[in-house]
N, C-alpha and C positions, 0 to 999 in steps of 0.2 A: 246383512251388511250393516256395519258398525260406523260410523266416521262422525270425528269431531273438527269442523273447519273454524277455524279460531285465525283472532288478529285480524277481523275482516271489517270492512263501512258496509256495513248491513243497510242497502239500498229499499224504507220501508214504502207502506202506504202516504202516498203524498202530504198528508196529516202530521206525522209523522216525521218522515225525512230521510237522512240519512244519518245513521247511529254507528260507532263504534261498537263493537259485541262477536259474540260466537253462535253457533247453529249444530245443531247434532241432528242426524240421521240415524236413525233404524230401519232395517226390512224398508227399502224407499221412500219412506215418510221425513217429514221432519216431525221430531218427537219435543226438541226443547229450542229455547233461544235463548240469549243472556245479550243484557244490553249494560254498556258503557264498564261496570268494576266490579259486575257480579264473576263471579270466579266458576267457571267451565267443571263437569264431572271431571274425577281421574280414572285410570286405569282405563281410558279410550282412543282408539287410535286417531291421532294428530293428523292436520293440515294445515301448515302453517301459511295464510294467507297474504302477509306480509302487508298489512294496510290496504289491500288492493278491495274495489268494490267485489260487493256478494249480492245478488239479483235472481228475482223469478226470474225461468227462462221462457224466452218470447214467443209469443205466440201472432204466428203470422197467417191472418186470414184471406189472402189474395196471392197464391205462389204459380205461377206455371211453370217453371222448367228453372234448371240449372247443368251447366257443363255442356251443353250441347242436347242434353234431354229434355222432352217437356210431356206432360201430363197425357199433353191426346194422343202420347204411341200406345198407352193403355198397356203396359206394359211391366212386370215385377223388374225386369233389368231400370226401364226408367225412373220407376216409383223410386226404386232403392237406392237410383244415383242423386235423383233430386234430393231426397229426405236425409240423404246420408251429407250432402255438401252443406245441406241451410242448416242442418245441427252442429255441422262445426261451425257453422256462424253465428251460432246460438240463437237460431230457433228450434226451442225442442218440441214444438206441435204447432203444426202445418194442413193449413186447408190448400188443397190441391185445385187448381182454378181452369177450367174450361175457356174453349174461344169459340165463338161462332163458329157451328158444325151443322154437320147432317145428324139426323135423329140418330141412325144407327154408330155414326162416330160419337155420341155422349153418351149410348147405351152402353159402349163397351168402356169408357171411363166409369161410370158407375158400377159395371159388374166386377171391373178391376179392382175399383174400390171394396167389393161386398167381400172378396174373397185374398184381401190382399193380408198377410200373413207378422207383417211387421218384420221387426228385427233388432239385433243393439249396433248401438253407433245412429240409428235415423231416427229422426222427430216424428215422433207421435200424428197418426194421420187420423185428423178429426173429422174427415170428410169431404166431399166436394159439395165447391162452389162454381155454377152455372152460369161463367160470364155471356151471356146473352143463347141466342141468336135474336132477342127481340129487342132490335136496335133501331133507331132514326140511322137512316143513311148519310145524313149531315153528319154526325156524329161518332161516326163506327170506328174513328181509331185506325189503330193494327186490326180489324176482323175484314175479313173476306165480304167487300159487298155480296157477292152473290148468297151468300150463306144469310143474309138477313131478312127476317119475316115478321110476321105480325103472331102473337100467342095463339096459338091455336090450341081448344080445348081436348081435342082426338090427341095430340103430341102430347099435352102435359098430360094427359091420363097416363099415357103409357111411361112417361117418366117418372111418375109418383109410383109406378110398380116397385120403383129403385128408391123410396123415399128416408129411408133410414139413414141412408149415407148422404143424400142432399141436404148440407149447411145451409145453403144460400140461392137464390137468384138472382140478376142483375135484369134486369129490362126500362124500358123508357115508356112512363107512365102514358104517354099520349097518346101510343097506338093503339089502335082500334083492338078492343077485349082485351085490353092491360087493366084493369082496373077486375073482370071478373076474375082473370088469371091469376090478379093478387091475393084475392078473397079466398080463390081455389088453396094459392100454395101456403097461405097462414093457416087457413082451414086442418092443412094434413103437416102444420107444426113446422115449417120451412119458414126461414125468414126471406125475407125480400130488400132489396136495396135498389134505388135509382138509378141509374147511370148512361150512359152511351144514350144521352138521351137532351133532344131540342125540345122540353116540356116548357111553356109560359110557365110564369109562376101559377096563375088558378089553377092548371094541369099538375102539375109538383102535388101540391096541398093537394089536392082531389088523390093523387096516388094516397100521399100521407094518410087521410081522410080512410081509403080503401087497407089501410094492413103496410106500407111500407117504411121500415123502422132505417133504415139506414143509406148512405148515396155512396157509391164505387167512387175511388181516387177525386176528391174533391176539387174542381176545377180546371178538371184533365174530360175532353171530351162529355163535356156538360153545356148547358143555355146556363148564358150568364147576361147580363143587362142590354136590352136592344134599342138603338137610338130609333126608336119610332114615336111618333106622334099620336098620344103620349108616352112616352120612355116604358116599355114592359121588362119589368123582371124576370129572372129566368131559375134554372132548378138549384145555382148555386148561393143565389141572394137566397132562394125558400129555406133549403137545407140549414144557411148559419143561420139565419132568423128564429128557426122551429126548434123549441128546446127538446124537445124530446128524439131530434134525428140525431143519430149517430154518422159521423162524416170518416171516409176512410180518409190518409193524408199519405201521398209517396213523397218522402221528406229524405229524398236522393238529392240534393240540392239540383237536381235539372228540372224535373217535373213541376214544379212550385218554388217562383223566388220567397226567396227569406221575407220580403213585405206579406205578402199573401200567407205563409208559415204564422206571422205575428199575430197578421189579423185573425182568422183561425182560431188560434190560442187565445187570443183578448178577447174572442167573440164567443165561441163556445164553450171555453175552457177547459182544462186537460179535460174534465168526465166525460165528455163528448166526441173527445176528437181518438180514433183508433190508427197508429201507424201501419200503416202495409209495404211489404218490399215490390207487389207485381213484379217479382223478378222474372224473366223468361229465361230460356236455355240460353243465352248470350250471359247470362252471370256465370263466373266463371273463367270466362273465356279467353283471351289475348286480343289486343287489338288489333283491328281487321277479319276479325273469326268473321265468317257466315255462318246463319242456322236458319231454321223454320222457326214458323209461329205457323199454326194449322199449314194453309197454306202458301204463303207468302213467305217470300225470303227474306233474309233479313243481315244485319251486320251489328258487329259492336264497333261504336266509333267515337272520341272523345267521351270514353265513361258512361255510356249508353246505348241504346239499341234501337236501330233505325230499320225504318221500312221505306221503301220506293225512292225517287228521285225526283227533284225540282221541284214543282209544286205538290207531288204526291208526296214528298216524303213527310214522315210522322214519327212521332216515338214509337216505339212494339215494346212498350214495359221497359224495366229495368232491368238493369245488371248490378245492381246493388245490393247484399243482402241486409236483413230489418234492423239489425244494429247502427247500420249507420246512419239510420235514420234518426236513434239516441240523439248520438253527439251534432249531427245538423240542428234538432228541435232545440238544444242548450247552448250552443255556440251561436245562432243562427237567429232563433227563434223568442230565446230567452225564458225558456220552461227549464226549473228545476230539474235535477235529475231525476228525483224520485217521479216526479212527472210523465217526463220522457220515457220510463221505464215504464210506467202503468198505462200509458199511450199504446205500447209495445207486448203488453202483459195480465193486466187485471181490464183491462176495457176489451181486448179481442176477447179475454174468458168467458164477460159476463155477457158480451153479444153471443158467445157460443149454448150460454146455459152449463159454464163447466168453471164457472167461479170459486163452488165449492172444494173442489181439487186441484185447479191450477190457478196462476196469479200472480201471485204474492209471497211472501215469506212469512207466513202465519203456521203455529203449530197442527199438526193433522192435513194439511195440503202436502200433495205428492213432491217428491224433493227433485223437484224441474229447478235447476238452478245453472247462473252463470258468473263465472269469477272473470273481473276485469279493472286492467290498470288505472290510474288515474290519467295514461295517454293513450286510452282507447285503445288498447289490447287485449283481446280474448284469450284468456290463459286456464282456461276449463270449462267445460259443458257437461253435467251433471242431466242423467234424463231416470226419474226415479231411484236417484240415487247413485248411476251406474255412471262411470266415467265414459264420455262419448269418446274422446279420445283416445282410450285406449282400448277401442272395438276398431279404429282406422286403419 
């Protein structure tokens, strides 16, 4: 495949910016780029972009569901429905994300994963990510109390049978054998991340200390500052503090006000900060749907997705997919675009170890790309090369 997309604001490296220019594709690559008046090959077939932004396509490392499906039916019908909705929303590679389960229900998410076949039109499945079952019960969100435990090293053997396909872990540094369980899953090349978790800060840092590089939805179902005698910090003050943690951020304007979004930004600065959509099977949906999250029911209601009632209720992730998480972080937030995009794009790559292939719009990276208006309109999904929309 051939194509020359021209007339576009080439959304670069934060450095960078955003440029006027053109992009050529070959065989799914990007082979050239031209910035500002250099003059595009001839005799190549045209796309006229019409001003509109040109962007790596996003790369979202926290997904459970969309449409009414979600990850733990373990299923090619579901995989297909999810991966095929987030790619029209432009994300063209997707970490498929667990909820507190039984062993045997994450075993069969991962053999899904091992043998799952792909397809055109859905986003690239980089893997699953292991949102718990090793959670603080203070802290567990949308997860099923009864499903939550302490790391057991017999469980994660038998997980690591599956470890090609595990991206990530999520657990909460404080329980009991969280700290070897960390050492275990860096040991066999797993990342690990904080999260659903009531850690002190010395508990945080001690995780940090042991192997974990990153913290789940920052400020969502986390220990944040406790008025005790004296005041103890918690794993969200550690997390912005530690330069070296990577903080996930759900910037659906409901999960995190826009003051919390700024600070974030000021505090860690785009390199640090990765957006995620956590969308669940309620993205998609109309308002009022019901759906699962494992086992718990749930709703979309006001532009979100709720669990339980009166005091039980809680979010269960999002219904919004990762782009809008973009225009919130610039509208909202006050980060650049080219920012926002690498928030969404070259920061989930380089947590994945696949910077060299996806990202960015650098010549020899796979031609993952998104074209989109200057009022937030997605008018193409390019997933090496291949037009997603027109696999729908």
């Amino acid at each position: 495949m051939l194509l020359l997309l021209h007339n576009a604001l080439l959304v670069l490296d934060p450095s960078l910016g955003v440029v006027p220019g053109w992009l050529l594709v070959e065989e799914g690559l990007i082979t050239r780029i031209g910035l500002g008046e250099e003059a595009p090959p001839e005799g190549v077939p045209l796309l006229d972009c019409k001003g509109d932004y040109l962007a790596p396509g996003l790369i979202d490392l926290h997904l459970h569901g969309a449409v009414g499906r979600d990850a733990m039916e373990a299923s090619e019908q579901a995989f297909g429905a999810i991966l095929r909705a987030h790619a029209r929303g432009g994300a063209t590679t997707a970490v498929l994300t667990t909820v507190a389960a039984t062993l045997p229900e994450m075993l069969a998410v991962l053999c899904m994963a091992e043998s799952w076949p792909g397809g055109r039109g859905m986003a690239r499945l980089a893997g699953i990510h292991l949102e718990g079952p090793w959670f603080s019960p203070k802290r567990r969100g949308a997860h099923d109390p009864s499903q939550l435990r302490d790391p057991w090293q017999s469980e994660i053997s038998t997980l690591l049978e599956h470890a090609q396909v595990i991206r990530r872990v999520t657990l909460a540094p404080e329980l009991p054998g969280a700290y070897d369980a960390i050492r275990t899953f860096r040991e066999a090349g797993i990342g690990v991340s904080a999260g659903h978790s009531d850690a002190i800060e010395e508990e945080a840092l001690a995780g940090f200390a042991a192997g974990i590089t990153q913290v789940t939805h920052l400020h969502n179902a986390m220990s944040s500052l406790r008025k005790t005698d004296p005041p103890r910090r918690g794993l969200a003050e550690a997390a912005l503090d530690e330069k070296g943690i990577l903080c996930e951020l759900i910037a659906d304007g409901i999960h995190v006000p826009p003051s919390l979004l700024r600070e974030a930004l000021e505090t860690k600065g785009w390199e640090h900060l990765a957006l995620v959509s956590d969308a669940t099977a309620g993205c998609g949906l109309a308002e009022g749907s019901g759906f699962r999250l494992g086992d718990l029911d749930c709703v979309v209601q006001g532009k979100a997705a709720w669990t339980g009632e009166g005091i039980g209720r809680c979010l269960a992730g999002s219904t919004a997919p990762l782009f809008g998480g973009i225009r919130i972080m610039v509208e909202q937030a006050g980060a650049t675009i080219s920012e926002a995009v690498a928030m969404a794009s070259l920061l989930p790559a380089r947590s994945l170890g696949m910077e060299k292939e996806l990202g960015s719009l650098q010549i020899g990276k796979d031609a993952d790309l998104i074209r989109f208006t200057p009022n937030w309109e997605i008018k193409d999904v390019w997933i090496g090369g291949e037009d997603v929309k027109a696999d729908i």
